[in-house]
BADOFI-951092 format. One record per residue (C-alpha): y, x, z; residue in three letters; residue number from 1; chain. Coordinates in steps of 0.5 Angstrom, whole numbers, plus 500, padded with zeros to 3 digits. Layout:
REM BADOFI-951092
[[Y; X; Z]; "Ala"; NUM; "A"]
...
REM end
This chain:
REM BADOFI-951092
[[099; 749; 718]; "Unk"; 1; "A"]
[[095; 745; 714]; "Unk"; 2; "A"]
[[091; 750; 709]; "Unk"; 3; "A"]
[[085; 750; 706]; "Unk"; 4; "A"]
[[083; 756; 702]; "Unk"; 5; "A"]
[[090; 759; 701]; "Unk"; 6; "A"]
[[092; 752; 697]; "Unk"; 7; "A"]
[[097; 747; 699]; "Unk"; 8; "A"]
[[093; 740; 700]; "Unk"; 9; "A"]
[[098; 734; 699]; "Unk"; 10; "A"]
[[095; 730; 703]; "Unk"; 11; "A"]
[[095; 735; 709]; "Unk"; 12; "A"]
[[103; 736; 708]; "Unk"; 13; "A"]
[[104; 730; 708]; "Unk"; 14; "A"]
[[101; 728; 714]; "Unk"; 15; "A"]
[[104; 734; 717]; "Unk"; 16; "A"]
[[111; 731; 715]; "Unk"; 17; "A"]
[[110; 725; 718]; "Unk"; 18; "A"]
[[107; 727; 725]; "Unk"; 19; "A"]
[[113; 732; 726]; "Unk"; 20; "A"]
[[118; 727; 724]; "Unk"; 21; "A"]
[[115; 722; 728]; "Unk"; 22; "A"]
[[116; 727; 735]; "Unk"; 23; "A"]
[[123; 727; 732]; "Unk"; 24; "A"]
[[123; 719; 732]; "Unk"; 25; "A"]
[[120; 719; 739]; "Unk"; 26; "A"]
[[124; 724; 743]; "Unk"; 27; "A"]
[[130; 721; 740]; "Unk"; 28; "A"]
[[129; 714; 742]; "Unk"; 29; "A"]
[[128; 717; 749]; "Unk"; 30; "A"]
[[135; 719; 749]; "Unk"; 31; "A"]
[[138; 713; 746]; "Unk"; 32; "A"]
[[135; 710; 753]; "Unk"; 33; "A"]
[[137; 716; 757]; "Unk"; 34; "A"]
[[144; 714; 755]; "Unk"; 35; "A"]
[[144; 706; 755]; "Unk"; 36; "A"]
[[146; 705; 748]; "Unk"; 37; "A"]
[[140; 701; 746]; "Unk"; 38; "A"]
[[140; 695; 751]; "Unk"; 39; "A"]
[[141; 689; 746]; "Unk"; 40; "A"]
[[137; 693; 741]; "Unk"; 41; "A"]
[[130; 694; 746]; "Unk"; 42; "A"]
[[126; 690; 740]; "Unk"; 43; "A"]
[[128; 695; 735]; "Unk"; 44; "A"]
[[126; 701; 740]; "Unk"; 45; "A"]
[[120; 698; 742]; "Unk"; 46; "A"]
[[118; 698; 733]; "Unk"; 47; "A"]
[[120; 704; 732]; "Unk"; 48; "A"]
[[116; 707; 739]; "Unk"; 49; "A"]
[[109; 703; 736]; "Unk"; 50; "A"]
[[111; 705; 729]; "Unk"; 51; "A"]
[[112; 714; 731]; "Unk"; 52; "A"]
[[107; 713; 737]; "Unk"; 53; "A"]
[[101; 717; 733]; "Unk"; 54; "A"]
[[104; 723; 733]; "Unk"; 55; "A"]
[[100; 727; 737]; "Unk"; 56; "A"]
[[094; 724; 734]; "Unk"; 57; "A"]
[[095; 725; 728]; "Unk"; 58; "A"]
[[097; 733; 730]; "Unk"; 59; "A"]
[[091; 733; 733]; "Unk"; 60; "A"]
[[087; 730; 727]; "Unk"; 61; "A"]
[[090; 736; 722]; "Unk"; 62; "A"]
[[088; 741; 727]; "Unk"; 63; "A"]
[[080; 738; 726]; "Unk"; 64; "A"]
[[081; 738; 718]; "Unk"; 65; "A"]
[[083; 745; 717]; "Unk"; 66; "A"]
[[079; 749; 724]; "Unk"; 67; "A"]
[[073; 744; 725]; "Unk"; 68; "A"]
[[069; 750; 719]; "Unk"; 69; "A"]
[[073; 755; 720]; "Unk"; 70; "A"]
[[066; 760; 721]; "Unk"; 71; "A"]
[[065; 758; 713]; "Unk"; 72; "A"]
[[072; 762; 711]; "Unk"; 73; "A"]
[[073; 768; 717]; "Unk"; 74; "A"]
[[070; 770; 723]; "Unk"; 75; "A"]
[[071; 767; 731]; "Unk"; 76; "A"]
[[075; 774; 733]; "Unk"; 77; "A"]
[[079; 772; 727]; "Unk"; 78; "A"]
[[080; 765; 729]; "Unk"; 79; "A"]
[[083; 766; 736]; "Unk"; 80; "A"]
[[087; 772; 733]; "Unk"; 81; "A"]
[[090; 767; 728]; "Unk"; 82; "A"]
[[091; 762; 734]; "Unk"; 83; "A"]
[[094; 767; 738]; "Unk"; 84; "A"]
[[100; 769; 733]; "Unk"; 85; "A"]
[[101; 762; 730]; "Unk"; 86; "A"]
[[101; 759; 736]; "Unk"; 87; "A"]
[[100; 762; 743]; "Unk"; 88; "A"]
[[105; 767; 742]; "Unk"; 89; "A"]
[[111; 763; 739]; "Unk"; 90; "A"]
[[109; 758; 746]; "Unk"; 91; "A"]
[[110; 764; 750]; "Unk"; 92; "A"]
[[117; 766; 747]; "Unk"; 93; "A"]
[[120; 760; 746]; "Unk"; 94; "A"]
[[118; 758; 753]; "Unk"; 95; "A"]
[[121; 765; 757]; "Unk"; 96; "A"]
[[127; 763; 752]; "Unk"; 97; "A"]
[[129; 756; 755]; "Unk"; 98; "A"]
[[126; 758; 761]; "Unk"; 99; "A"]
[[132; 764; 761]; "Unk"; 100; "A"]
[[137; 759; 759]; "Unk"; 101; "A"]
[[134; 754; 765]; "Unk"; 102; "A"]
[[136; 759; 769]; "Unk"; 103; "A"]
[[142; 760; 767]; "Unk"; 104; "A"]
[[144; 753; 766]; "Unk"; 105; "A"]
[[141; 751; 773]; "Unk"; 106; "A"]
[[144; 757; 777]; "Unk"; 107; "A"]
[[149; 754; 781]; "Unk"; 108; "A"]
[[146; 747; 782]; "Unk"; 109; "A"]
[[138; 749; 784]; "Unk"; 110; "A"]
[[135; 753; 789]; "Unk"; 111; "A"]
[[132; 760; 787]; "Unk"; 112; "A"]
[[126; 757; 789]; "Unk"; 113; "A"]
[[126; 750; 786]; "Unk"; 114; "A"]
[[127; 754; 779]; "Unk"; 115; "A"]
[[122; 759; 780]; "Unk"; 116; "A"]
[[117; 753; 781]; "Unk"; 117; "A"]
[[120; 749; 775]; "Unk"; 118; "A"]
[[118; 757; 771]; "Unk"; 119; "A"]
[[111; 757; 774]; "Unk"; 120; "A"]
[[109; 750; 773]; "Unk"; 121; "A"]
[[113; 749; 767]; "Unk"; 122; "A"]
[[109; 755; 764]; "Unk"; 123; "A"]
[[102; 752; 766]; "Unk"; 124; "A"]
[[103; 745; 765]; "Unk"; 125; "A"]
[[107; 745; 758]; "Unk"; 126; "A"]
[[113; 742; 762]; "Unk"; 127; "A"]
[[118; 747; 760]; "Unk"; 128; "A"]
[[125; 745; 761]; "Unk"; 129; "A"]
[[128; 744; 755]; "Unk"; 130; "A"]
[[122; 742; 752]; "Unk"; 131; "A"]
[[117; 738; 751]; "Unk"; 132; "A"]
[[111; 742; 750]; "Unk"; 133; "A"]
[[105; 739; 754]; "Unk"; 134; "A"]
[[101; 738; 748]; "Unk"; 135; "A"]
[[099; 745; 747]; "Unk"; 136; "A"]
[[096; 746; 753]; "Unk"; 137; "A"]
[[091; 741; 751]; "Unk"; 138; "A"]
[[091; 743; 744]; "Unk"; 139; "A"]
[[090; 751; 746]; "Unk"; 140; "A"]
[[084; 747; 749]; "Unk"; 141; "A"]
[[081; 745; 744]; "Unk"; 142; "A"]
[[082; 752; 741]; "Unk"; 143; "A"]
[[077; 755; 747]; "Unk"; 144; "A"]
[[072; 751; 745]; "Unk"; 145; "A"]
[[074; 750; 737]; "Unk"; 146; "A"]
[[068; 755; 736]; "Unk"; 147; "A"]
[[062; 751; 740]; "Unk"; 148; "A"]
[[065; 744; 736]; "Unk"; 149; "A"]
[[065; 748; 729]; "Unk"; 150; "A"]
[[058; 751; 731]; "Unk"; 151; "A"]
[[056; 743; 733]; "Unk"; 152; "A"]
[[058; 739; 728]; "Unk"; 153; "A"]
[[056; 743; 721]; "Unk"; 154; "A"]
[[048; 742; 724]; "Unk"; 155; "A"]
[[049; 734; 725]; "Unk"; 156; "A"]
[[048; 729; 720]; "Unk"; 157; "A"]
[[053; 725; 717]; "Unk"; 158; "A"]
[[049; 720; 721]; "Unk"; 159; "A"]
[[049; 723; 727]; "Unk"; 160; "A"]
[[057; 725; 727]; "Unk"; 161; "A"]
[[059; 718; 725]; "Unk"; 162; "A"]
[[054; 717; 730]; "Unk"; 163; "A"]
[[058; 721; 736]; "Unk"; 164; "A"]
[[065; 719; 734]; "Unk"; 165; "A"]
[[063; 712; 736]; "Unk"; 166; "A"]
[[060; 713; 741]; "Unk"; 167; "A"]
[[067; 718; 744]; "Unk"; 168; "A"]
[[071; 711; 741]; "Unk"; 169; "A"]
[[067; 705; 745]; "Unk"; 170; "A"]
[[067; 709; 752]; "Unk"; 171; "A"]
[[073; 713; 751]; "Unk"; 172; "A"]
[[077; 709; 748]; "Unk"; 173; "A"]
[[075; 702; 749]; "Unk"; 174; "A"]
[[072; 700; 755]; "Unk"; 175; "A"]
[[076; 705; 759]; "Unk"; 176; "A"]
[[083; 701; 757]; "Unk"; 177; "A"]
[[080; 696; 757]; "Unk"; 178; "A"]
[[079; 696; 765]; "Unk"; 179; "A"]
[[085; 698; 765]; "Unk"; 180; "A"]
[[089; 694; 763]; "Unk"; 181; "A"]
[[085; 689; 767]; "Unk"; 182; "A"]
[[089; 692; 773]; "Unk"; 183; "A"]
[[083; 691; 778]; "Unk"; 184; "A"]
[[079; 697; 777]; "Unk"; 185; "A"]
[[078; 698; 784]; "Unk"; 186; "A"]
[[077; 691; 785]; "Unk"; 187; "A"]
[[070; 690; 780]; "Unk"; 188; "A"]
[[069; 697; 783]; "Unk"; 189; "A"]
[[068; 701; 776]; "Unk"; 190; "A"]
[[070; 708; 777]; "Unk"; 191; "A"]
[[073; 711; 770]; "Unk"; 192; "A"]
[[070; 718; 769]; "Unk"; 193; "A"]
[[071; 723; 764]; "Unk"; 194; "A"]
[[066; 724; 759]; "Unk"; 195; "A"]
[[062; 731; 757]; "Unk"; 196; "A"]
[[066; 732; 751]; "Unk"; 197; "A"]
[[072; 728; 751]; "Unk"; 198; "A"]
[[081; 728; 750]; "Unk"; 199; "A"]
[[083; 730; 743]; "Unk"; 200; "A"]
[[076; 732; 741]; "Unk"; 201; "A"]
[[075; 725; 738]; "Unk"; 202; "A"]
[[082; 726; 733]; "Unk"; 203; "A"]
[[079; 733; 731]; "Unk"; 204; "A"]
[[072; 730; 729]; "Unk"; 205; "A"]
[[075; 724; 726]; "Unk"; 206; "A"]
[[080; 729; 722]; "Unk"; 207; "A"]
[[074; 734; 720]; "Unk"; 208; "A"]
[[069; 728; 718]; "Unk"; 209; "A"]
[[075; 724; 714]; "Unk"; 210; "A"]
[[077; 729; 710]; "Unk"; 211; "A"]
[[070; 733; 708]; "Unk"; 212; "A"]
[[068; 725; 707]; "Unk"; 213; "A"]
[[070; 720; 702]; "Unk"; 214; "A"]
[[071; 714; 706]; "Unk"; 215; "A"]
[[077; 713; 704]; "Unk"; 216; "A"]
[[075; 712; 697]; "Unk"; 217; "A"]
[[071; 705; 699]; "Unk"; 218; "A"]
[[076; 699; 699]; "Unk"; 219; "A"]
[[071; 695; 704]; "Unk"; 220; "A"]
[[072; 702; 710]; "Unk"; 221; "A"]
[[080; 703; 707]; "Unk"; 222; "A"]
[[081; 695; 708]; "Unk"; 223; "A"]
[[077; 693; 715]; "Unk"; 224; "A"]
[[081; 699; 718]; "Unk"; 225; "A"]
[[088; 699; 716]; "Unk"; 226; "A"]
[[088; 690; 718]; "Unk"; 227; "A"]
[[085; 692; 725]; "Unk"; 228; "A"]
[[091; 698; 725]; "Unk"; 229; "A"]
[[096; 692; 724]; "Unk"; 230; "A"]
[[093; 689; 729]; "Unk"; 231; "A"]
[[092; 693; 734]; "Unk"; 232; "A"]
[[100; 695; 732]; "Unk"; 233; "A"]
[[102; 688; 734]; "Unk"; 234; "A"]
[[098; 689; 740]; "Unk"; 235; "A"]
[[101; 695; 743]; "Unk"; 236; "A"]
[[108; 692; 741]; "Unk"; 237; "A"]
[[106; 686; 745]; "Unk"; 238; "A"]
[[104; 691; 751]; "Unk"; 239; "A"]
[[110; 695; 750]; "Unk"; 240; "A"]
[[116; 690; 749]; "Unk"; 241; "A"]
[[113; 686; 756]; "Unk"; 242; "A"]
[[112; 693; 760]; "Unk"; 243; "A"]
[[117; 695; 766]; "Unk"; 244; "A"]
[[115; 702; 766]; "Unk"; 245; "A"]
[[113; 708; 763]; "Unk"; 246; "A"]
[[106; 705; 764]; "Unk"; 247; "A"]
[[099; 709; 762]; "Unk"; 248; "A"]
[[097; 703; 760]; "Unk"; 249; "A"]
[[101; 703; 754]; "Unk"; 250; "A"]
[[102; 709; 753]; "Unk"; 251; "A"]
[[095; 712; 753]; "Unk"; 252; "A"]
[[094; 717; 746]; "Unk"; 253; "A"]
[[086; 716; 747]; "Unk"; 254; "A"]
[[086; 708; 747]; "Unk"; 255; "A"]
[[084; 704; 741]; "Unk"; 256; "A"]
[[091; 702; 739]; "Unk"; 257; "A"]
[[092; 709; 738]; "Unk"; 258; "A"]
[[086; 711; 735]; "Unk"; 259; "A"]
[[086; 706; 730]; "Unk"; 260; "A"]
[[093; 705; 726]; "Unk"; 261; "A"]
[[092; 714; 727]; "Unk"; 262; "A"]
[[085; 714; 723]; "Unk"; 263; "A"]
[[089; 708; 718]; "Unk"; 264; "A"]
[[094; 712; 716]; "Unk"; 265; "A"]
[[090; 719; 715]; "Unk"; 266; "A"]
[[086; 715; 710]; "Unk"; 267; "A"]
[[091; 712; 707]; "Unk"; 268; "A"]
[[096; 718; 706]; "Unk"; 269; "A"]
[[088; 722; 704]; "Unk"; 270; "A"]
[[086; 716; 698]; "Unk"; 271; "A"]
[[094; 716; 695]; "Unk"; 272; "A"]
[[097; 722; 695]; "Unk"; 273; "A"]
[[092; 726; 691]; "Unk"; 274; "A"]
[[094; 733; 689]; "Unk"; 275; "A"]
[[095; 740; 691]; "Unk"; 276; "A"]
[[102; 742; 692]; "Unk"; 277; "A"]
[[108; 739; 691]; "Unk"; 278; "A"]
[[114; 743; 693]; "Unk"; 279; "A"]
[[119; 738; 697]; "Unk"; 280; "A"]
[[113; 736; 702]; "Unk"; 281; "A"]
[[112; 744; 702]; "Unk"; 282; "A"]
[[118; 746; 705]; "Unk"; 283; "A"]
[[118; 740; 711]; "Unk"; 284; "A"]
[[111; 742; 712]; "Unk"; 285; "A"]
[[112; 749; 713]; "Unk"; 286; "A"]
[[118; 748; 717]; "Unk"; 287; "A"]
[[114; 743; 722]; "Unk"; 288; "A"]
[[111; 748; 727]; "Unk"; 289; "A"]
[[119; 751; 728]; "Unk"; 290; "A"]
[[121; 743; 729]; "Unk"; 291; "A"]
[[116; 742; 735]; "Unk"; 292; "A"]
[[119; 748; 739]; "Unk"; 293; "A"]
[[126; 747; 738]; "Unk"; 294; "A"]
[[127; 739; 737]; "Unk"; 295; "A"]
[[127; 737; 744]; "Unk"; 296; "A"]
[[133; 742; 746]; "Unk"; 297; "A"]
[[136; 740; 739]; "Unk"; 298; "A"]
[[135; 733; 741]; "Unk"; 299; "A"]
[[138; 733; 748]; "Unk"; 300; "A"]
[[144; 738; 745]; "Unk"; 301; "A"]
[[145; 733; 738]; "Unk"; 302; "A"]
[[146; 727; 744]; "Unk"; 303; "A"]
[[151; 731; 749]; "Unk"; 304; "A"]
[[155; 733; 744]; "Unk"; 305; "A"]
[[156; 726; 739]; "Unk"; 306; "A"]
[[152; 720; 743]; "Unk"; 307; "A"]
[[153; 714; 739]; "Unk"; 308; "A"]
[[153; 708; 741]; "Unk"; 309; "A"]
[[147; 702; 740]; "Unk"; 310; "A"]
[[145; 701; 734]; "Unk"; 311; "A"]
[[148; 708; 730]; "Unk"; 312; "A"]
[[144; 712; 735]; "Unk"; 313; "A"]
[[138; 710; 731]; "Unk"; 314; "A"]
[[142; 714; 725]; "Unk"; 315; "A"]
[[141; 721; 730]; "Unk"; 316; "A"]
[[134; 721; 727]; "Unk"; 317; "A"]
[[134; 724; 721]; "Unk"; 318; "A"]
[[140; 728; 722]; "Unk"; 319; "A"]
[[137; 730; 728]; "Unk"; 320; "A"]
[[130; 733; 724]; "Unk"; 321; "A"]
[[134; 735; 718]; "Unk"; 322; "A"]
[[137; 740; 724]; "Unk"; 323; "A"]
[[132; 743; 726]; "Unk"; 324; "A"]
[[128; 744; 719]; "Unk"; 325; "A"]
[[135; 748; 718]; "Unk"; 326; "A"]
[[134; 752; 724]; "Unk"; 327; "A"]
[[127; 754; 722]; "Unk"; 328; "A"]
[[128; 755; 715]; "Unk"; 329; "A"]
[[133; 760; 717]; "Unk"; 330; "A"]
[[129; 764; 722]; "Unk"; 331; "A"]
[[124; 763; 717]; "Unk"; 332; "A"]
[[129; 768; 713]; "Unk"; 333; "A"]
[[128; 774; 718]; "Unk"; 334; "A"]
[[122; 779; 719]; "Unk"; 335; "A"]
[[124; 779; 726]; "Unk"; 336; "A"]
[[125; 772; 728]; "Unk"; 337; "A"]
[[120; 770; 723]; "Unk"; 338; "A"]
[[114; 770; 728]; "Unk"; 339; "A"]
[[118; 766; 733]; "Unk"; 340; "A"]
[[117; 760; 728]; "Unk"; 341; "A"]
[[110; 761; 723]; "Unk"; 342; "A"]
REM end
């Protein structure tokens, strides 16, 4: 997790802790909902939804800040050899293991060839039962084409890497949501087509340049980006709150309501919490990878076991990330778990 030259960078930790947390808060939201709980507290759920949505992002801006250069600490075979033990493997197992318990668990309820399609699509996709590890397909993604991007950005300017953010935020992140929040894409006859480099790609750059730049320190920049954020909060709230589905529309990673309030909290966290370590904010940060693998199962069993009602549902939040730091951090003891959760 966040690490530059072997030192704990503060900021980088605490933005680690705030993304893991905020998967937390999301997925438990989601089964407040599955369990009809939280009916009459919908304004509630809705703020919690725009207040934990950057979650993803900001993972994804992290893994910009610390491998977006990693050429100028170790070499490209290095690289994917670290990914695979951090990342690509633990995946692997934690995938076969609740793949093993879906079968276990769905033995007399599924058809063998309807389990053996959930494995194999589960596996491909991120769609893992028991889990939600869609985003780390995405996020292996972007480690293949990690040494092409790291190459690009250290030739550019500055100029011309602020210059490529924005252009990757106006036609991914504007204009495409824009029309299609419209609802009339084929009616105006605009097609929507993918850029050459786009997805996650804008986060990791945005992560890199805010982290190697001092944006950050210029009241004017901090200010005009954190004002847009609460407006584009307020919006989403808006569109979230009035949504009668699980619209793309609304939950779009790569649009402008995402991508604003994700950069204002990263400047933010980088220009007040200066410092190198802080014991506290280590021990959760150390923990984050072990809690994306395990909290969606924790989750689903915390709820089946003690569902609570309305309101005290929200209450599961916490209890539910402290769980799962617990979990991690005793796994974490043994030489032969450990790697299941780095």
């Amino acid at each position: 997790m966040p690490q530059m030259n072997n030192k704990r960078i503060l900021y980088l930790d605490i933005i680690n802790v705030v993304s893991c947390f905020s998967v937390v808060a999301l997925h438990c939201d989601s089964y407040i909902h599955q369990y009809n709980h939280a009916d009459n507290i919908w304004w509630l759920r809705v703020l919690i939804n725009v207040l934990f949505y950057n979650a993803v992002p900001l993972f994804f801006m992290l893994s910009g800040a610390t491998l977006v250069g990693y050429h100028k600490k170790y070499d490209t075979k290095t690289f994917f050899r670290k990914r695979i033990k951090k990342t690509l493997l633990p995946f692997l197992a934690m995938s076969l293991f609740f793949s093993v318990l879906f079968v276990i668990s769905a033995y007399d309820d599924k058809a063998p060839i309807d389990i053996v399609k959930t494995i194999i699509v589960g596996f491909l996709t991120g769609n893992v039962p028991f889990t939600t590890y869609w985003f780390f397909i995405p996020l292996f993604l972007l480690y293949v084409f990690m040494p092409f991007i790291s190459i690009m950005v250290e030739h550019l300017t500055e100029k011309q890497l602020i210059g490529l953010i924005g252009l990757l935020f106006i036609l991914q992140s504007c204009i495409v949501p824009i029309i299609s929040l419209s609802n009339r894409i084929s009616w105006i006859g605009v097609p929507v087509h993918s850029l050459p480099i786009c997805g996650y790609v804008l986060y990791a750059l945005l992560g890199y340049y805010i982290t190697h730049s001092n944006i950050e320190k210029s009241n004017k920049a901090l200010t005009s980006i954190v004002c847009l954020a609460v407006v584009m909060l307020a919006f989403r709230y808006i569109l979230v709150y009035n949504a009668t589905s699980h619209s793309p529309k609304v939950f779009n990673y790569m649009a402008v309501y995402a991508v604003l309030p994700s950069v204002a909290i990263f400047m933010m966290v980088k220009r007040f919490c200066i410092g190198t370590n802080n014991r506290f904010v280590t021990l959760l940060a150390k923990r984050s990878f072990g809690v994306f693998l395990i909290q969606q199962f924790v989750i689903m069993m915390s709820f089946k076991l003690i569902p609570p009602p309305d309101i005290k549902a929200l209450c599961m939040i916490p209890l539910v990330y402290l769980v799962c730091c617990t979990i991690v951090y005793v796994v974490q003891q043994f030489k032969f778990t450990k790697w299941l959760m780095p």
